[in-house]
N, C-alpha and C positions, 0 to 999 in steps of 0.2 A: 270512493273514486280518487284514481291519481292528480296529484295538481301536476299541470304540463310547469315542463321547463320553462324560462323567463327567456326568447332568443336574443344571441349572441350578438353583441354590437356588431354595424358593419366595418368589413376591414377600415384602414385610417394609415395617413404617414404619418410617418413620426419618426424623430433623430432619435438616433440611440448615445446618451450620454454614456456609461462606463459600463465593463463587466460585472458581474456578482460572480463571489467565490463557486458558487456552482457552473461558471461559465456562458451564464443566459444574460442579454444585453439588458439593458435597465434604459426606462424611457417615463417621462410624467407628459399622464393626456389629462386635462383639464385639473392640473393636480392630485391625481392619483396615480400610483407608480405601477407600471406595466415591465411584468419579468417577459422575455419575448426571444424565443429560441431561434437562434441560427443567425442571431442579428451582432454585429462587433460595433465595438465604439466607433463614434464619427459618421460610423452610418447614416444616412435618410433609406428609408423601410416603409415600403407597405404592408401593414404584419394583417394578419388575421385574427381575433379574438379565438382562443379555446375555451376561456375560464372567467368567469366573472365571481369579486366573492368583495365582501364588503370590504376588509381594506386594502388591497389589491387583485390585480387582475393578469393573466396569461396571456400571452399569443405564441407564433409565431411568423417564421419571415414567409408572404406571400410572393414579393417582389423586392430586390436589392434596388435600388432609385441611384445611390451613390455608394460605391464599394471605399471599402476601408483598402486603402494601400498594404494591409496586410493581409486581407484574405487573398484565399486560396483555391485551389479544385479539392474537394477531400480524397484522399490517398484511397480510402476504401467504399464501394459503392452501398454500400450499407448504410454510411454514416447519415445521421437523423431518423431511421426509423432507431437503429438499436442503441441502448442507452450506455452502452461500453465508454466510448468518448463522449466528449462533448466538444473537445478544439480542435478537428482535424482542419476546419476551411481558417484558422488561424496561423501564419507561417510560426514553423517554432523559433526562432531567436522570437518573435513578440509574444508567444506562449510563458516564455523564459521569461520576459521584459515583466508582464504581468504580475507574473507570479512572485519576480521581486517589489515589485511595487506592492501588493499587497501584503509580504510579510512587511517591508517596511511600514506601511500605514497601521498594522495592528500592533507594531513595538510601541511606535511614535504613538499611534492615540487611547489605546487600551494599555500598554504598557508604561506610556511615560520614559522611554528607554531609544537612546537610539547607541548605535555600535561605534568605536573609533573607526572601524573599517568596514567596507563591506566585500565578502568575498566573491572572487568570480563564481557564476554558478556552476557546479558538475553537473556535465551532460556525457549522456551517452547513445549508442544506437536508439533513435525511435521506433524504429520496427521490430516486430518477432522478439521483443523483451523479455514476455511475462512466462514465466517460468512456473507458476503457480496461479492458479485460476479455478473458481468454481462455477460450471456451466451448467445451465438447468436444460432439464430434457422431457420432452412432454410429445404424445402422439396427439397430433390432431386429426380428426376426423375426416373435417371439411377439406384438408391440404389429402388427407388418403397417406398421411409419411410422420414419418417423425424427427421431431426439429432437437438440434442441440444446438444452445449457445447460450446468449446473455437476454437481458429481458430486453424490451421495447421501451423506447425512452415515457416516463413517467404514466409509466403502465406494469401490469404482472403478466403480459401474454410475451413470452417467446418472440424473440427478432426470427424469421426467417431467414437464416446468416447460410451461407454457402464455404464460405471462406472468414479469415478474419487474421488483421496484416498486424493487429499487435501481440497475437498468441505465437507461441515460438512456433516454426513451419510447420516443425512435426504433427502437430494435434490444428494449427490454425489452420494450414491446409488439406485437411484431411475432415471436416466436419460434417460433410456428406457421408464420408465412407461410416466412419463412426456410427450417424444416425443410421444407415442403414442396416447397420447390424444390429443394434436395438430394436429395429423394425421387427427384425424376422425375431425376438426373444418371446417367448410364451409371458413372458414376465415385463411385457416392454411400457405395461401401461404403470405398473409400479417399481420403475427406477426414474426417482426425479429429480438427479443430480448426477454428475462427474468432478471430480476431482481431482487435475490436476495438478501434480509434483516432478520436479524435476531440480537438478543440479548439472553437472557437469557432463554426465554419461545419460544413463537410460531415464526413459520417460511413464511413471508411473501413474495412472487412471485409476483411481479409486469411484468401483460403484453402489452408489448407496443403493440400495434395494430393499425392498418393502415385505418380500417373501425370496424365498431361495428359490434359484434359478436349478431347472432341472438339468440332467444329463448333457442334453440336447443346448440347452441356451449354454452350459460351459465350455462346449464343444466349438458353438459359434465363436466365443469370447478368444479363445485359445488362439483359435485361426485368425482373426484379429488380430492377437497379437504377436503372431507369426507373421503374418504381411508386414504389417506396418510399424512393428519394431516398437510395441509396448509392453509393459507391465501388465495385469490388468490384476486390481485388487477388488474385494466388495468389502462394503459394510454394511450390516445386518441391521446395526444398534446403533449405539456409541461410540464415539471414538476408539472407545477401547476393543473394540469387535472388528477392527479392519485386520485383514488375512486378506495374505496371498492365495489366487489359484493354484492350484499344484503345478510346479515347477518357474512360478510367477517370481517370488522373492526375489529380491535386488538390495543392491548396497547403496542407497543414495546418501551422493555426497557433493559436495564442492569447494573447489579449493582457491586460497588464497594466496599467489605464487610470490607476490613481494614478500611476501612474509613468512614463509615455509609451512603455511600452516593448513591442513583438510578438516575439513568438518561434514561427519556426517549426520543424516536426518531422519527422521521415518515421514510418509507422507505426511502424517496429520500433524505436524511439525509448524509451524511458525516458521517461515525465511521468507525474506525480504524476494518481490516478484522478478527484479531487476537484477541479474545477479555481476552482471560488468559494470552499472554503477554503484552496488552495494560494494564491489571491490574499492573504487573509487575515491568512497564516503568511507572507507577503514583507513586508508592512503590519509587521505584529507586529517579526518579524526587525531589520530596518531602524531600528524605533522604540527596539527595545531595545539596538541595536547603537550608534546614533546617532554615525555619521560626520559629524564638521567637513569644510567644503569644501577642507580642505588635507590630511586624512587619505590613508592608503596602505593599502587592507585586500586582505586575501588570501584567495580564496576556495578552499576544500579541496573536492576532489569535486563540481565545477561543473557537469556535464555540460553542461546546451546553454547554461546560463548563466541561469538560471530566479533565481539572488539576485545573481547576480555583476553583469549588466545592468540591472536599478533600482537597484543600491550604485552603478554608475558615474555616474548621475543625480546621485550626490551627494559622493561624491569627488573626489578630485583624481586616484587612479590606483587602478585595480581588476587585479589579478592571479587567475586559474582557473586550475587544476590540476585536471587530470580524467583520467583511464587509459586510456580507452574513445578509440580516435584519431578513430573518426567522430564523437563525442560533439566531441573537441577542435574540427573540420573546420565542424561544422555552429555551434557558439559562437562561431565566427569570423565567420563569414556573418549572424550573430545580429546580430552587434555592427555591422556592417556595414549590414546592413539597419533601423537604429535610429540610424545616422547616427553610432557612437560608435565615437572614436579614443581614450578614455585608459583602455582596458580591452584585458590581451593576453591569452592561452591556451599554457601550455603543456598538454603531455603527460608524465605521469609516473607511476607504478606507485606510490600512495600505502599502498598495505599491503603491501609490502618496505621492504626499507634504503634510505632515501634517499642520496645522495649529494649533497658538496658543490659539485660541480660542475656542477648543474644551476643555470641562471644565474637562477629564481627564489629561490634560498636564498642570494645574495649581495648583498639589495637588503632594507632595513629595512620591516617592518609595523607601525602603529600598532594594527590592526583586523583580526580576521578571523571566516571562517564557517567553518563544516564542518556538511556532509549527507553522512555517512556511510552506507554501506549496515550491514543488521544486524552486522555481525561489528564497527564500531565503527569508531574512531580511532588506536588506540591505536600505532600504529608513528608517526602524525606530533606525537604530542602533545607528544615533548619537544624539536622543531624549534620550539612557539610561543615560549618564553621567548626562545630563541635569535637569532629572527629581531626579538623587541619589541614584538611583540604583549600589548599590554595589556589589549585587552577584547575578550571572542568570543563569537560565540553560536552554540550544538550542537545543531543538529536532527538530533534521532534516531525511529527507527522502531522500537526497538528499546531496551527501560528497562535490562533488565540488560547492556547494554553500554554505554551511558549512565552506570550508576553506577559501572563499574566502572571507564572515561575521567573519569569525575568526583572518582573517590578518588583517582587520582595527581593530577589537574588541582591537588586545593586541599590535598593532602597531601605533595605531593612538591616539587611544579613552583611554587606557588606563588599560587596564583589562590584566590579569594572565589567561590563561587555565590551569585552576589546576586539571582539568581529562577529559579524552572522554574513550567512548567505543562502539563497534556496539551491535543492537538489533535484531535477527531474527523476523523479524516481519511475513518474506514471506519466510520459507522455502523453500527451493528447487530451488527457483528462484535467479540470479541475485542481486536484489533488495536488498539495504544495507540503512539500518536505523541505525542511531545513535543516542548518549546524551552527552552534552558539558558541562562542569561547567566550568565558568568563573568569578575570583573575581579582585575588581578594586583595584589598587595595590594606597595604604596608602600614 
């Protein structure tokens, strides 16, 4: 016999003291701490329990009692069922405001570190940003249709999205049309993804697919994207199995005009989803890195060459180191295609033990980057001192790995944080990107 559920306390008000990095209000009922969705600091809330679990507990907002002077209407009617956002009813300068206060609070208390400066943040359009996305697609029964989008917030069922105001227009406003064509495929019940790529020009939909689509579901896909001015790719397997339909192939690319520089991509590629503040954050980078024309800087985790090829604009020799070999493959062709010889690529496993016999770590650096993925830097940080590296700047996606490359950076190894500041990269969301300068103290 099932043991029945334990029911849910009755709603309750309660102030909402501060955010959590996942953007859900934070509140303590009788001393224990309530995460509590759609609620802002300052708040009083009548929330509803979802979750009971021994050492905290869930809700969300029933009732707003006293609104925070910075909420908002949410831009997209969706918001709170789908888990895409989480701050739309947040105005953005206090989305921004936030997001700096919490990397400051993980330098200062996890890192031990605070900056001589802090930078203003880069922002850019909040709307129709994302240029890359992966949307799940799924028939449901009981709806009689088939949905494409993002999940439902802290769930695995499908938002019912219509629309969606942070995917670029092209595919954001089109999620119907889309689904409906999936609809009519023989095959509609095993495609359970789309992915999205895009740069500058055309707009490429990768679909994964479970069995090959016949004659007939090609023919739909085509017409597709004939209307509405797609690509349309599948993948069978693994990455390594994405193909175009016949006559689908496209040259994706995007280019960075301060700098004369085009970088192209293949879908399953890595580029940043933002691509007018990924321009921004190379502007920024650059500025704050500030390579003389005899410099030698070395770029950590390059992949297709997105800072490493505007740094070679302005150096005398640009070094990438990237892990991913098609990443290295395509930074070549990068480089090449931009007309640039004093820029090389190796290939190297930057989150193991380096070794000294890799023939980048035998040649002096004035200057270097590092775009770390989340889990950080930390295995090449004590290669900078060694190689002469004097001043670097740390893009991260990720604070508490951030501060925690920043405590040995200026505790150990020897370096000044002489600025940080956050980057919106992901409006609306959570999601706090930053940029570090770091110079090694004389």
């Amino acid at each position: 016999m099932s043991r029945k559920s334990k029911p849910l306390p009755a709603p309750i008000e309660a102030d909402i003291l501060s955010l959590t990095h996942e953007g859900r209000g934070l509140t303590r009922i009788d001393g224990k701490t309530v995460f509590v969705d759609g609620a802002l600091p300052g708040e009083r809330v009548r929330l509803r329990y979802t979750r009971v679990q021994r050492r905290f507990d869930e809700a969300e907002v029933e009732a707003v009692l006293t609104a925070s002077p910075d909420r908002i209407a949410p831009h997209c009617a969706h918001f709170g069922v789908c888990g895409g956002c989480a701050l739309q009813h947040l105005h953005p300068e206090a989305q921004i405001r936030i997001k700096h206060e919490s990397l400051r609070d993980v330098l200062e208390h996890l890192g031990k570190v605070t900056p001589e400066r802090w930078l203003a943040p880069l922002t850019a359009e909040p709307w129709g940003y994302r240029r890359k996305a992966r949307l799940g697609v799924r028939h449901v029964v009981k709806k009689g249709r088939t949905l494409v989008g993002f999940r439902e917030r802290r769930n695995s069922f499908l938002a019912d999205l219509h629309h969606c105001p942070v995917l670029h227009p092209q595919v954001g406003e089109r999620l119907d049309v889309l689904a409906a064509t999936i609809d009519r495929l023989s095959i509609r019940d095993q495609v359970p993804q789309i992915e999205l790529a895009m740069g500058d020009g055309p707009c490429v939909l990768v679909l994964r697919v479970m069995q090959p689509p016949t004659a007939e579901d090609i023919a739909h896909l085509l017409a597709l994207g004939e209307r509405e001015g797609f690509h349309l790719y599948l993948q069978e397997g693994g990455i390594d199995s994405i193909r175009p339909l016949p006559g689908q192939a496209v040259d994706l690319h995007y280019s960075l005009p301060n700098h004369g520089v085009e970088i192209g991509f293949l879908p399953s590629d890595f580029t940043q989803v933002n691509l007018e503040l990924n321009r921004r954050m190379i502007d920024q980078a650059l500025t704050l890195l500030d390579p003389s024309p005899e410099a030698t800087v070395l770029d950590l985790f390059c992949g297709l060459g997105n800072f490493t090829l505007p740094l070679a604009r302005r150096a005398a020799t640009v070094v990438g180191v990237e892990g991913d070999a098609g990443l290295v493959e395509r930074a070549r062709r990068n480089a090449e295609r931009n007309g640039l010889s004093n820029v090389q690529f190796y290939l190297a496993d930057l989150q193991a033990e380096l070794s000294d016999a890799a023939l980048w770590t035998r040649q002096p650096f004035t200057h270097a980057l590092l775009d770390p993925p989340r889990s950080g830097a930390w295995e090449v940080l004590d290669w900078l001192p060694r190689l002469g590296v004097e001043r670097l700047v740390y893009v991260s996606c990720y604070p508490t790995t951030l501060a925690r490359d920043a405590e040995r950076l200026v505790h150990t190894l020897g370096y000044r944080l002489r600025a940080a500041g956050v980057m919106d990269m992901f409006p609306h969301t959570s999601h706090v990107e930053s940029m570090a300068l770091f110079e090694r103290v004389r």
